[in-house]
C-alpha positions as CSV (number, residue, x, y, z in Angstrom):
1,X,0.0,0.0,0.0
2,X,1.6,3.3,-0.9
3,X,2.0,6.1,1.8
4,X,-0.6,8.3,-0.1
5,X,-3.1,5.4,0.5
6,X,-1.4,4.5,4.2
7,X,-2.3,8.3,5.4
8,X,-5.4,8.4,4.1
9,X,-6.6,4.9,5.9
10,X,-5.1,6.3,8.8
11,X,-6.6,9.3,9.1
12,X,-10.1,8.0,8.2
13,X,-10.1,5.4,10.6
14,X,-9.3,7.7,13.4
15,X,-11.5,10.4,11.7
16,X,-14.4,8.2,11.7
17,X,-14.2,7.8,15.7
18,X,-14.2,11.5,16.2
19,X,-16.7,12.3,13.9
20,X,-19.0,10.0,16.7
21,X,-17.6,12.0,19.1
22,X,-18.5,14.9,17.0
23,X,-22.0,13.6,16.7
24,X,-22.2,12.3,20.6
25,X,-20.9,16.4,21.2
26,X,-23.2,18.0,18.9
27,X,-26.1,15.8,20.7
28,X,-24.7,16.7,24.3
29,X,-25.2,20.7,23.1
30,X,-28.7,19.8,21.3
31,X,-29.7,18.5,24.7
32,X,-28.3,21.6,27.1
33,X,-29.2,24.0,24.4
34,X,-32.7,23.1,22.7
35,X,-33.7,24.6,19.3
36,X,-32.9,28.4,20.1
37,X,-29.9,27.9,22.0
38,X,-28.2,26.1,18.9
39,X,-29.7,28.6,16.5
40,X,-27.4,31.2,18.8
41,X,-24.2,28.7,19.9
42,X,-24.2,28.3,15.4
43,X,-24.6,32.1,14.7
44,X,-21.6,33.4,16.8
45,X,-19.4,30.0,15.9
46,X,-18.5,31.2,12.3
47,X,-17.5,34.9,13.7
48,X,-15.6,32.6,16.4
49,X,-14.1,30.9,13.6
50,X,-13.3,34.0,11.6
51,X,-11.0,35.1,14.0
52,X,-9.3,31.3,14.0
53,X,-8.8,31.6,10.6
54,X,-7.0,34.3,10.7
55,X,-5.3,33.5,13.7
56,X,-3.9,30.3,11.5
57,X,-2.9,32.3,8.3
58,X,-3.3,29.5,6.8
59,X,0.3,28.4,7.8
60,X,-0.5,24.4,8.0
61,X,-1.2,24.5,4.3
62,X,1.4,26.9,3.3
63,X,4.0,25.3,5.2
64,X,2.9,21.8,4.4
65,X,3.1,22.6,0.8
66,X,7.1,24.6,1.3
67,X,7.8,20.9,3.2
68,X,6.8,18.7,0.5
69,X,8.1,20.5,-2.6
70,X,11.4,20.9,-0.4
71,X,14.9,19.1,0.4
72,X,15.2,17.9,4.2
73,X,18.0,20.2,4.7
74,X,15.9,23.4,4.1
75,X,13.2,22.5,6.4
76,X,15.2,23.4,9.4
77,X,16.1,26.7,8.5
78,X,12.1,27.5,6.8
79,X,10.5,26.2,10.4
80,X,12.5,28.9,12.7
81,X,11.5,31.7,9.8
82,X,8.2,30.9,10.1
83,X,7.7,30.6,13.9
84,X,9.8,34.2,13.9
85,X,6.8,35.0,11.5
86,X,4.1,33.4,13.7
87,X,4.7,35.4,16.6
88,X,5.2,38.6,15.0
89,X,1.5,38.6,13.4
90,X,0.0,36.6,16.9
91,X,0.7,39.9,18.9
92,X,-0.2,42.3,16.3
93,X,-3.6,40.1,15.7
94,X,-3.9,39.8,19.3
95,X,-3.9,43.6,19.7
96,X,-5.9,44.6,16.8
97,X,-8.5,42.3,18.1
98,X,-8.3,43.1,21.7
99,X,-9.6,46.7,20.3
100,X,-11.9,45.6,18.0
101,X,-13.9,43.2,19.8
102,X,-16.1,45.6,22.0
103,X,-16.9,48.0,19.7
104,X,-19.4,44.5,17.5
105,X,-22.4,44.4,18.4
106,X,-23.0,40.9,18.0
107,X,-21.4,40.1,21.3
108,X,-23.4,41.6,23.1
109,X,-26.0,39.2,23.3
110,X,-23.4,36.7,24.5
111,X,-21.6,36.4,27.7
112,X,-19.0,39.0,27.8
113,X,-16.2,36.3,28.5
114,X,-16.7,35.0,25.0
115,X,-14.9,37.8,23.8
116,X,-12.0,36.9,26.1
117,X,-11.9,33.4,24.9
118,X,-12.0,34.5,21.1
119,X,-8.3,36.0,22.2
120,X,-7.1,33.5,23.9
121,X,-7.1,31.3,20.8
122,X,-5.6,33.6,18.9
123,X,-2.1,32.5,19.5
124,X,-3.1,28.7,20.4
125,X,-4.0,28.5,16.4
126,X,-1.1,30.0,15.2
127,X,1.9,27.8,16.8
128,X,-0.2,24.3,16.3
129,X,-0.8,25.6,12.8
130,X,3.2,25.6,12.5
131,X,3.1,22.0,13.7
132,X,0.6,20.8,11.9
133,X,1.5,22.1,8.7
134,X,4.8,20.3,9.3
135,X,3.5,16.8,10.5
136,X,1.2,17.5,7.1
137,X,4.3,18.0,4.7
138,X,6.4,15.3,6.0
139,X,3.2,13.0,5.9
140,X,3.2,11.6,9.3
141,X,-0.2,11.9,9.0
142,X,-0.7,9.5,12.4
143,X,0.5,12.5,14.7
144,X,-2.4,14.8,12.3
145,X,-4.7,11.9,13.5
146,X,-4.0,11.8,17.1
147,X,-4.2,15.1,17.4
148,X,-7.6,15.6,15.5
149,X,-8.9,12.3,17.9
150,X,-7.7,14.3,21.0
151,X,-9.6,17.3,20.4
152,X,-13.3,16.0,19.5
153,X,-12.5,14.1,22.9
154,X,-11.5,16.7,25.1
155,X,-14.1,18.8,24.1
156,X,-16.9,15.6,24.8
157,X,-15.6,15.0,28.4
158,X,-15.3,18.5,29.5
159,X,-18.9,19.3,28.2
160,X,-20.4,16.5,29.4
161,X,-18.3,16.5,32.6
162,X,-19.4,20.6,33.7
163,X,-23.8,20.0,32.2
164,X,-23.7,17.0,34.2
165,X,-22.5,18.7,37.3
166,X,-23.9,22.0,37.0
167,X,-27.0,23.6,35.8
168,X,-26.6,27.1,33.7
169,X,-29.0,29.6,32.2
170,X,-29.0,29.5,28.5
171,X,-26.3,32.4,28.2
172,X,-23.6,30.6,30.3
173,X,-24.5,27.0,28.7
174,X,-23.6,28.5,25.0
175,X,-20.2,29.9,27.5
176,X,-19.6,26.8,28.6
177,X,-19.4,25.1,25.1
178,X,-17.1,27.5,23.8
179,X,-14.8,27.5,26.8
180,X,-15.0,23.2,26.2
181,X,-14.0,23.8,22.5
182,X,-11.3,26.6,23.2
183,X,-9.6,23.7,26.0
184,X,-9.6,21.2,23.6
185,X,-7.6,23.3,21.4
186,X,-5.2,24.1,24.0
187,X,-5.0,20.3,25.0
188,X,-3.9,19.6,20.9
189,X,-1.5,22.6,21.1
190,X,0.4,20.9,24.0
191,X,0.3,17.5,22.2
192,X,1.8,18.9,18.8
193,X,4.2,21.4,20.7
194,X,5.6,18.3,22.5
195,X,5.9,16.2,19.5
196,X,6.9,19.3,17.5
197,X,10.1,19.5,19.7
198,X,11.5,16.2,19.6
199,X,11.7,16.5,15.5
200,X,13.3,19.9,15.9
201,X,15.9,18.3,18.1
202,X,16.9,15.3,15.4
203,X,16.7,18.2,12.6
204,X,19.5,19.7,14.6
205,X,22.0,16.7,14.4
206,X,21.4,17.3,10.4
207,X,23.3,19.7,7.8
208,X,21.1,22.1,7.2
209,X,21.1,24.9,4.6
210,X,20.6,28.7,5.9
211,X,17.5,30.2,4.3
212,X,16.8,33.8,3.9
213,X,14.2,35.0,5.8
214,X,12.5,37.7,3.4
215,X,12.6,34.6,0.7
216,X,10.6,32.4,3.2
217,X,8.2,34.4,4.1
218,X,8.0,35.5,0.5
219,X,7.4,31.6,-0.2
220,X,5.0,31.5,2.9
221,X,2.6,34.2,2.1
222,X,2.1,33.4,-1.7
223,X,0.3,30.1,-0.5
224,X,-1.2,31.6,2.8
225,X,-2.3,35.3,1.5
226,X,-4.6,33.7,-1.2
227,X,-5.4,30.6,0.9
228,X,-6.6,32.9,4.1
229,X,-8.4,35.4,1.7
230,X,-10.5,31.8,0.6
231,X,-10.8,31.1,4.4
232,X,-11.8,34.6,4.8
233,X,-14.7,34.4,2.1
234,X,-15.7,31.3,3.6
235,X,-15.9,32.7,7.6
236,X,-17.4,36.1,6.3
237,X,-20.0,34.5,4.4
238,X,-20.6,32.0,7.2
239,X,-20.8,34.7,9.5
240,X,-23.6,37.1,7.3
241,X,-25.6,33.6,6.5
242,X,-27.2,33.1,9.8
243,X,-28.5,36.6,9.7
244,X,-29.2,36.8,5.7
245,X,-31.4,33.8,6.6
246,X,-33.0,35.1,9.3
247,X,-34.1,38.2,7.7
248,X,-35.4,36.5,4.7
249,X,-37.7,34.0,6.6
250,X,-38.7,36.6,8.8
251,X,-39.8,38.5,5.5
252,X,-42.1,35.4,4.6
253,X,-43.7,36.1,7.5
254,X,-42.0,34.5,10.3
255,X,-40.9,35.6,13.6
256,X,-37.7,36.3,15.0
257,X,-37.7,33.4,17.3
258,X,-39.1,31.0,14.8
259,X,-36.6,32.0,12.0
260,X,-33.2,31.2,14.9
261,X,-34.9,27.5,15.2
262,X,-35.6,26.6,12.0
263,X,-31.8,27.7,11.3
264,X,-30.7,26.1,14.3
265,X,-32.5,22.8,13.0
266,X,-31.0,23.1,9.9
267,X,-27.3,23.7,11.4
268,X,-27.4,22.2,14.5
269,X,-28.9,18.6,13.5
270,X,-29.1,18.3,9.8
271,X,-25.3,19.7,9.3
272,X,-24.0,17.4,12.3
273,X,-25.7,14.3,10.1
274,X,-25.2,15.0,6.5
275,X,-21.2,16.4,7.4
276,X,-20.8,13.2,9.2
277,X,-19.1,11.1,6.0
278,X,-17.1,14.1,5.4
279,X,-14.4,13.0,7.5
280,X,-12.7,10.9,4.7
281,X,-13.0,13.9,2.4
282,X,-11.2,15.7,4.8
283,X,-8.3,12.9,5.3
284,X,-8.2,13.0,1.6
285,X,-7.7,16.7,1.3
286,X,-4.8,16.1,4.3
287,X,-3.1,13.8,2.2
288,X,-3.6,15.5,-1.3
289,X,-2.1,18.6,-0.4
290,X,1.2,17.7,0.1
291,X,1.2,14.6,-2.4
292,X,0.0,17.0,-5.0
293,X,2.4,19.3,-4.3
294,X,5.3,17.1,-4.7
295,X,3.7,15.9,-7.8
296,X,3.1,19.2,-9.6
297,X,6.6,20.4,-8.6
298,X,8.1,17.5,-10.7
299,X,5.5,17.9,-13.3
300,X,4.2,14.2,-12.5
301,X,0.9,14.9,-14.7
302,X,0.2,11.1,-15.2
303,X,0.1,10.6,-11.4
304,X,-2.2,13.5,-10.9
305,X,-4.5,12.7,-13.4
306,X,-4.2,9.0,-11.6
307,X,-5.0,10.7,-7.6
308,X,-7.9,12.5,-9.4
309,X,-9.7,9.5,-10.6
310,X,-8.5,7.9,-7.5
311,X,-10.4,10.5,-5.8
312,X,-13.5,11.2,-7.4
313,X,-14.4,7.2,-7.8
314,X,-13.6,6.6,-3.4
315,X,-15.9,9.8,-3.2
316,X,-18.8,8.4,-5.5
317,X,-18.2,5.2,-3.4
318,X,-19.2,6.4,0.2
319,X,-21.1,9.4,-0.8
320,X,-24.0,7.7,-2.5
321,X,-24.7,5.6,0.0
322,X,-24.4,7.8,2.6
323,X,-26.9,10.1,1.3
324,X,-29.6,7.1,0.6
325,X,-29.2,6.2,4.7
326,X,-30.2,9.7,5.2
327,X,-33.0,9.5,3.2
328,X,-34.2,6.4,4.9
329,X,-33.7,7.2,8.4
330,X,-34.1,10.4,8.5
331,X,-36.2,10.3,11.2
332,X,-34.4,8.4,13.4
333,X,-30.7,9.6,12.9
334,X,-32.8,13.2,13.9
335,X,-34.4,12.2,16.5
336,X,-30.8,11.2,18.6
337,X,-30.7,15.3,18.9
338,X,-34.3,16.1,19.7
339,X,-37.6,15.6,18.5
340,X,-38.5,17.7,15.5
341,X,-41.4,17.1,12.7
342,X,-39.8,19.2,10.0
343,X,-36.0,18.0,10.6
344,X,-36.6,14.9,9.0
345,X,-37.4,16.6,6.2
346,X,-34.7,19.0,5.9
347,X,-32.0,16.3,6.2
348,X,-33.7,14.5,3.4
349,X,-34.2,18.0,1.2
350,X,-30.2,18.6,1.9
351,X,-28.8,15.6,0.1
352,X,-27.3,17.3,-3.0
353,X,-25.6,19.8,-1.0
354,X,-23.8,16.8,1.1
355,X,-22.9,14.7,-1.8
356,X,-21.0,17.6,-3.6
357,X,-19.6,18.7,-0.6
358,X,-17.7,15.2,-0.4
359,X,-16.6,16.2,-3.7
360,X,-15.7,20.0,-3.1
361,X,-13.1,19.2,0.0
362,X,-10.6,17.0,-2.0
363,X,-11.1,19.4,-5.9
364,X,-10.2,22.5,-3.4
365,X,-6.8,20.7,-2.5
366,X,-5.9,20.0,-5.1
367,X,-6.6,23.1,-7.0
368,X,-4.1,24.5,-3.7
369,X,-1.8,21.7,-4.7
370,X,-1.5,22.6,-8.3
371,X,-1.3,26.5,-7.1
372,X,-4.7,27.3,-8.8
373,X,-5.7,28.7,-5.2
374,X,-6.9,32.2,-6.3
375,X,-9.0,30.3,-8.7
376,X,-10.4,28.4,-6.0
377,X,-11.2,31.6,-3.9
378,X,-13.1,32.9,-7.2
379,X,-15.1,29.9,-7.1
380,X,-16.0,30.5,-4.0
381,X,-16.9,33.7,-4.2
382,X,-19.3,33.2,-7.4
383,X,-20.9,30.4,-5.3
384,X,-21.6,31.9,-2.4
385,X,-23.2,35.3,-4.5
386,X,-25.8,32.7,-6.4
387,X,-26.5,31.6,-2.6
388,X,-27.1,34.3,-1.2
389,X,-29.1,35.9,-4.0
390,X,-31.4,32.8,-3.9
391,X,-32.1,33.0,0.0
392,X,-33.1,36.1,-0.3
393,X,-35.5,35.7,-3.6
394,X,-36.7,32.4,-2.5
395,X,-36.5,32.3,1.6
396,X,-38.4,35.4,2.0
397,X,-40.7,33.8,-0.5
398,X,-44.0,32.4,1.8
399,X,-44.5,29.9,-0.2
400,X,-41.1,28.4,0.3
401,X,-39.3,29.8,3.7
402,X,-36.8,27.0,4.5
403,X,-37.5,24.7,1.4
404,X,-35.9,27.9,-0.5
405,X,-32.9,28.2,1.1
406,X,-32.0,24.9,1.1
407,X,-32.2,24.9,-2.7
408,X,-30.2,28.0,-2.6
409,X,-27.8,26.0,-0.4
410,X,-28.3,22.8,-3.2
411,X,-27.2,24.8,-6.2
412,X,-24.6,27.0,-4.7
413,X,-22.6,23.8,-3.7
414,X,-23.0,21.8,-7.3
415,X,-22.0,25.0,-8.9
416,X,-18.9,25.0,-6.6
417,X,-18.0,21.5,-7.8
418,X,-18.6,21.9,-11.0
419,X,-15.9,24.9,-11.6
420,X,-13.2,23.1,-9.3
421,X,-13.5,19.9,-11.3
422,X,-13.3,22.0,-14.9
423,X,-10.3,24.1,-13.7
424,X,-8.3,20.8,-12.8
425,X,-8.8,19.1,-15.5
426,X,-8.1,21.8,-18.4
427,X,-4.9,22.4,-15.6
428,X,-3.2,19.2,-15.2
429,X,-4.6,18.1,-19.0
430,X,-7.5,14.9,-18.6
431,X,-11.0,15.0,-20.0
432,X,-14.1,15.8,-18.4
433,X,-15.2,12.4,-18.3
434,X,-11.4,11.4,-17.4
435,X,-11.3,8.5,-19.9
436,X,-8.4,10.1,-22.8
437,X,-5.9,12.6,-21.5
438,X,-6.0,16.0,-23.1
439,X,-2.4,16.0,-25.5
440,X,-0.8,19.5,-23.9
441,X,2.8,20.5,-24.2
442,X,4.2,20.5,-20.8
């Protein structure tokens, strides 16, 4: 079995166990939280997460992808740039945020300590995003694993370890599941910080070259720049749907409180079920990243066009019949959160937004494999416009409400899908249908 298929196996096996920790955690905060509380713990989450991304730079893939394409004897040298690098924009990220957090209003709904714990993983993000991206481009993709594992479980026994001790008004609750996933991200930081340092001590005993450090971050930043600006489109438009949706279904008539539940239905049980099979998309885009990487730099176009196929038939494989069992038991894969007459129906609605998903994780690494990630960031942002245009015409729409946005939701998705897969295949030279290679000079 070759290392590409190794890592993936790996990483889906243990990604498989914490996506039922995912499920068991997302079930735990459907529980504490009922319908509203979710609607509000998955509107602040992606303004939570906006700040992550930042936080990250987007230095696991950058620095994966420098680690691949790279001799051993520059990794040394690129590592102790980058960390330099890391800390430099942590405190200038942790300042400008420090300022700017009082002054949005969408806090102040929240506790006011969520604000504190948005900062506080600020500069956990950045150093394990060093790790990682390392552990990523050297493809020991079973440290990547552990650490994924330890997180979903962390988080599970702290939240079910304070609810089951303590009883909290709904403000606190949606506190306390932050504060469980902010821990659990401190606990991986430790693991990959300590693992992290015993490579750096057996890179010492090597000859290493001295790099430059204007060239590495040069070499950084043209991966992580457009790569964050992508993250960035994602987290912004993850942050404005909540409230685009709200508005619109409020518009069809109705209220405030009604509008936060369906949403919190959709997010909060439908997402945690139809993301669920995701995980092996995922652990292939961990794996394709820096495989692709290597390839493209020695203009291996057979063996892309090879991982491509590879890819697409494994996702056909698990994604159809994934979204057949949630057709089938809808009701009862539902019901594990709470009990809920239309989220049945919702999960079942959602299927073509699931299936291409599988599909979009692994085409958007390798379109950052093959360098094509400003193209991927275009796609995005066309996506995401013919989503949001179609909530609004067909969500405030009475006779469709929730039905409408999930078909915005439907086509948004296929049309991302559909421009990653063109884009690679005119790039790395196969046919739509992938059965006779395009004839390109090289």
């Amino acid at each position: 079995m070759s290392s590409f298929f190794r890592g993936i196996f790996l990483l889906a096996v243990v990604a498989f166990l914490g996506e039922c920790i995912e499920l068991l955690v997302n079930m735990v905060l459907a529980k504490e939280l009922g319908g509203v509380g979710m609607g509000l713990y998955m509107s602040i989450l992606p303004l939570v997460f906006f700040v992550v991304v930042l936080a990250s730079m987007e230095l696991q893939i950058s620095i994966s992808k420098y680690i691949a394409e790279k001799d051993k004897k520059y990794h040394a040298s690129m590592l102790r740039h980058g960390i330099r690098f890391a800390a430099f924009f942590t405190i200038v990220l942790t300042i400008v945020t420090i300022c700017v957090l009082p002054i949005i209003p969408v806090f102040n709904q929240y506790h006011p300590y969520i604000r504190l714990l948005v900062i506080i993983l600020i500069p956990i993000t950045s150093f394990s995003s060093i790790a990682r991206g390392y552990f990523m481009g050297v493809q020991q993709m079973g440290k990547i694993a552990i650490a994924n594992f330890t997180r979903k479980v962390a988080q599970l026994i702290l939240l079910v370890f304070i609810y089951h001790l303590f009883q909290f008004n709904l403000q606190v609750s949606i506190l306390i599941a932050l504060c469980a996933l902010v821990g659990s991200e401190f606990v991986v930081l430790i693991y990959l910080l300590q693992q992290f340092y015993v490579q750096s001590k057996q890179m010492k005993n090597k000859s290493n070259v001295r790099l430059s450090g204007k060239n590495v971050r040069k070499s950084l930043l043209a991966v992580s720049l457009p790569t964050t600006g992508m993250r960035i489109s994602h987290s912004i438009a993850h942050a404005i749907q909540p409230f685009l949706i709200k508005a619109a279904l409020m518009k069809a008539g109705l209220s405030g409180t009604v509008a936060l539940e369906h949403f919190g239905i959709v997010t909060g049980i439908a997402f945690s079920i139809g993301y669920f099979p995701a995980f092996i998309a995922h652990s292939f885009s961990t794996v394709l990243i820096p495989t692709v990487s290597e390839a493209y730099a020695k203009k291996d176009y057979a063996r892309m066009q090879k991982l491509l196929q590879q890819v697409m038939f494994m996702t056909f494989l698990y994604g159809v019949p994934a979204i057949f069992i949630f057709h089938y038991f809808a009701e009862p894969l539902t019901h594990m959160f709470f009990k809920s007459a239309i989220a049945p129906l919702y999960l079942q609605l959602l299927w073509p937004y699931f299936l291409f998903h599988y599909f979009v994780i692994p085409l958007q690494a390798f379109l950052i494999g093959i360098g094509l990630i400003t193209d991927s960031l275009i796609h995005y942002i066309w996506a995401t416009l013919v989503m949001f245009a179609m909530i609004y015409i067909l969500g405030s729409n009475p006779h469709y409400q929730m039905i409408g946005i999930i078909l915005a939701m439907n086509t948004s998705t296929l049309l991302l899908m559909l421009l990653h897969y063109v884009t690679i295949c005119k790039k790395i030279g196969v046919s739509l249908i992938m059965r006779k290679p395009i004839k390109q000079s090289y």
